[in-house]
C-alpha angles and dihedrals in degrees: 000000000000134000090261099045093050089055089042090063093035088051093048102041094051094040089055089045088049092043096048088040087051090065093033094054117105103191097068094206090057077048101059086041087058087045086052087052091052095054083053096056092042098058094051081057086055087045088054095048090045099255103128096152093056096040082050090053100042091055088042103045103026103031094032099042120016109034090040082048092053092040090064094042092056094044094047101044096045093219112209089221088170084072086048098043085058086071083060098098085049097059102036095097090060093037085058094047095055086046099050087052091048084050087046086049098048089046094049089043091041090055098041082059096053090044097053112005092159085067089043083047100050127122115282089201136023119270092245094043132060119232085266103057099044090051084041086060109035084050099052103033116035093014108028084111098064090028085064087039097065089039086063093040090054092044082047096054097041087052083047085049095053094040094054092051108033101097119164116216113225104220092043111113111229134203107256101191095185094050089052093053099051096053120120136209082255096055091036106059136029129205124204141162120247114198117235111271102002101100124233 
């Protein structure tokens, strides 16, 4: 066994442990620890393979960013999942379905691989160019189209995003800032003569 091979197992073993223990898991904070694990692990399995510039954004983006993010969420909320977890026995047909066709997957892509290993096996990059490089060019000369294309479908859904949940309450007293500055000594402030003894 080879040094490869030996961090190929350790990555993937802990990464499917992580993984089962991600959806196992009852504390959901506990939960979202196991999911940062997996990412990890997942990224050693992108640096085996060559793939440097994925494994490094999967640790930045998703570990960095969305499962810190959801970390947060669950702690500060303070969720009741065990009101969300009664709806289990509901959603188990479906939740067997998309798992049957993840197992289908895995055996079609487990015996293509025993048929034919040396195309499983081939380069990701060229010899003379890194993992980012080669991504770099393909991105931003055959598919930089696309690539623009997806920028502007992701900038539309976060403005669809804002827009769904931005609601202004009626009865609640905003700052008007132009209104603020354009306010005098006569409109400020109001005089008046309180007779003696009467209160105001």
């Amino acid at each position: 066994m080879t040094l490869a091979t030996f961090f190929f197992y350790l990555f993937s073993i802990a990464m499917i442990a992580s993984a089962v223990m991600v959806i196992s898991a009852r504390n959901p904070v506990h939960s979202v620890l196991f999911l940062i694990l997996a990412f990890f692990n997942a990224a050693g399995l992108f640096l085996l393979t060559g793939a440097e510039f994925l494994a490094m954004i999967l640790v930045v983006v998703y570990v960095g960013a969305v499962a810190v993010l959801f970390l947060f969420v669950v702690m500060m909320l303070d969720v009741d999942f065990t009101q969300l977890k009664q709806g289990f026995l509901q959603y188990l047909p479906v939740g067997a379905l998309v798992g049957l066709i993840v197992l289908v997957e895995l055996v079609a892509v487990v015996g293509a691989w025993t048929v034919a290993p040396e195309a499983a096996l081939a380069t990701p990059t060229p010899g003379h160019l890194s993992n980012t490089a080669a991504l770099g060019m393909v991105l931003y000369t055959q598919y930089v189209y696309l690539f623009e294309a997806a920028g502007f479908v992701l900038l539309v859904a976060m403005i669809g995003a804002i827009v769904l949940t931005l609601h202004h309450r009626p009865n609640v007293r905003r700052q008007n800032i132009a209104a603020q500055n354009a306010r005098t000594r006569a409109s400020a402030i109001e005089n008046k003569k309180v007779p003696s003894r009467a209160g105001v």
